[in-house]
N, C-alpha and C positions, 0 to 999 in steps of 0.2 A: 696679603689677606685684605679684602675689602672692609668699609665699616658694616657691612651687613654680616659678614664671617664667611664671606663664600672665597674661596682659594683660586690664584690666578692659575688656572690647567694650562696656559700655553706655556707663562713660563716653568711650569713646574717641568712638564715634559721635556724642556729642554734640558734641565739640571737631571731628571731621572735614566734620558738616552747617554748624556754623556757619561756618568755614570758607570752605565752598562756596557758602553766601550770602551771604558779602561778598565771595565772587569773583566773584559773579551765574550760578554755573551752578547748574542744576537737581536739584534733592533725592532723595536717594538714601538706597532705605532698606535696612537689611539684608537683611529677608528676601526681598527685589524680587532682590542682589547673588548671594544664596544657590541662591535658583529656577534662575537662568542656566544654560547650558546648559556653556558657557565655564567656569564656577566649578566647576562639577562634575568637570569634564574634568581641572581642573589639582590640586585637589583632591584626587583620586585618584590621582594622579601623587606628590601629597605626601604624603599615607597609605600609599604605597609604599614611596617614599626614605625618610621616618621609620622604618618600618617594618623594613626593612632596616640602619637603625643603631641600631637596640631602644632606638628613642626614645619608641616609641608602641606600647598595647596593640591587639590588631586581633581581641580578642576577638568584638564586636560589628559588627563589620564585615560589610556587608548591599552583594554588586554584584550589579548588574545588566545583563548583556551589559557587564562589563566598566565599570561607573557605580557610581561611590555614588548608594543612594539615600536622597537628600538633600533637605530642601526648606522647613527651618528649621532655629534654631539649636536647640533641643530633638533634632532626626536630631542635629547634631555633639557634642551629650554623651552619645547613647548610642556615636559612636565616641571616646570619651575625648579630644575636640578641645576638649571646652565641659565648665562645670559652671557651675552657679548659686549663688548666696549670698544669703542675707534671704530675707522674704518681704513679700508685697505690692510698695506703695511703694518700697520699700528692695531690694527684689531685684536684684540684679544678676550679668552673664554674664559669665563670664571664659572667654577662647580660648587655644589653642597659640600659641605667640610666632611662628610661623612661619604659623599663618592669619591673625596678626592682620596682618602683611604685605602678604597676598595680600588682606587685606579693604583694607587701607590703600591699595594701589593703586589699586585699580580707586576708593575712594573721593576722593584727593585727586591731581589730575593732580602737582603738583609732586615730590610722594616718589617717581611712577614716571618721570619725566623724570630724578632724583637716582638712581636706583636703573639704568636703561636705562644713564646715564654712568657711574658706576661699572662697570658689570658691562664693558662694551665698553672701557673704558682697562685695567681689570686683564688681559682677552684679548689685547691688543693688548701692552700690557708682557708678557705672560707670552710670547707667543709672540716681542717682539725679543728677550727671555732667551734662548728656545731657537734663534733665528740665533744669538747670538753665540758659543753654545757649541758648537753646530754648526762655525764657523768654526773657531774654535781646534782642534776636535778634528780635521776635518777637513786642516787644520797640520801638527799631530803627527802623523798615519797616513803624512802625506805624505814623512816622513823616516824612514820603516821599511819602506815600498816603493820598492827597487832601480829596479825596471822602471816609468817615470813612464805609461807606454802603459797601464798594467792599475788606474793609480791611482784611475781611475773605478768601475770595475766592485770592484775593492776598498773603497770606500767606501761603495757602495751595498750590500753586505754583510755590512757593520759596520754599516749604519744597519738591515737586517731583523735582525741578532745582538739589537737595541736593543728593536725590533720586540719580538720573543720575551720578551723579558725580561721589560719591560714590560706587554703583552697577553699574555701564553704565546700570540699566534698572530702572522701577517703578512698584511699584504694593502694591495693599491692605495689610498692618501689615509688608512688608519685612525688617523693623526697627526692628520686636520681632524676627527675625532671626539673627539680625545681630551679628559679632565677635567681638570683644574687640578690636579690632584693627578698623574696621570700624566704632564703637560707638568714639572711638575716631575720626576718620575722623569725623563724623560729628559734632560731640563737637565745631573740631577745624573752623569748617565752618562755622559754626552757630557764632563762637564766632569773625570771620572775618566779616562776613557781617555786625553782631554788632557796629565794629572798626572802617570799611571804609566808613560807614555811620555816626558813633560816629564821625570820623574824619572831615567829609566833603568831601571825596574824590569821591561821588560818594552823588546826590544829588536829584535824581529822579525813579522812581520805573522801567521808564525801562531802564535808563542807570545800575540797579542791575541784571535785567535778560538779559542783553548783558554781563554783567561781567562774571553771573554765567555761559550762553550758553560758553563763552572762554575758562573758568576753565575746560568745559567739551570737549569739546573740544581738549585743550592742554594732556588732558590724558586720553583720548581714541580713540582721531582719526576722531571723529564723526563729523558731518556737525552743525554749529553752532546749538543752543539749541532752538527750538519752541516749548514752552509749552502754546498752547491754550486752 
């Protein structure tokens, strides 16, 4: 790895082909991975995301209908994914630590089998995180509404207060969209209203939806919270 974090792709490839033939599968070469139509697809998805956390210049940035066009690693250093070092013999290509990834997968089945598990246990933890906090909040609401009959329709309006806060919008399943960073937001909401209720700080069902209307408020700008 270089001091900038970009990954040397020539040698990597040679540790990723040899590899693959003592695993007996068939040889794979970069610019074969790069052509794909699939690489391209995800590619651009990642030129995006980067893009959007001003990880990556997108000076050079060349779509087409919505594609990079791409079709060696030469196209990935004129978008600041690749640059070269040496010459001749000694040359060698170094990539974004996050294509070298995306090259690492599709090149060695094992990292994406390692990578598929991971990705699916942290969804799966993240998301019993947010039952559990669900539950306990769900709890405490429960002993701030008088009337046990409205305690449903009451909860389900402290879960769109969440909503709001969260997405500044609401809408049917927008939880099964959500990112790992907003499943934490709402974890951490759920597990407050728990608290400040836990606590006393807050001791009636709508001094909670004055709380939550503020929170929404405070971070997005919006006219206090009315959810009827």
């Amino acid at each position: 790895m270089s001091k900038d974090g970009y990954i040397c792709i020539t040698d990597a490839m040679k540790a990723l082909s040899a590899k693959r033939e003592k695993l007996g599968l068939a040889p794979k070469q970069l610019s074969h991975i790069i052509e794909t139509e699939s690489f391209k697809e995800r590619c651009t998805e990642l030129v995006n995301k980067l893009e959007n956390k001003l990880l990556l210049s997108r000076r050079n940035l060349l779509l087409n209908n919505n594609k990079l066009n791409i079709s060696s690693v030469m196209d990935l250093g004129k978008l600041d994914l690749a640059y070269k070092k040496g010459k001749g013999v000694d040359q060698k290509w170094f990539v974004n630590p996050y294509l070298f990834v995306m090259i690492a997968l599709e090149m060695d089945p094992e990292i994406y089998a390692e990578v598929v598990i991971w990705l699916t246990d942290g969804l799966i933890e993240n998301r019993n995180e947010a039952g559990d906090a669900y539950v306990r909040m769900c709890s405490a609401i429960s002993r701030i509404v008088p009337n046990k009959n409205d305690l449903k329709d009451n909860i389900k309006r402290v879960a769109k207060a969440i909503n709001f806060i969260v997405f500044n919008k609401h809408e049917d399943g927008i939880r099964n969209t959500a990112s790992k960073d907003e499943l934490n937001d709402i974890i951490a909401i759920e597990n407050v209203i728990a608290s400040v209720i836990d606590d006393g700080f807050i001791k009636d069902y709508n001094s909670l939806i004055s709380y939550l209307g503020d929170k929404w408020k405070r971070k997005w700008g919006n006219p206090v919270l009315a959810l009827k």
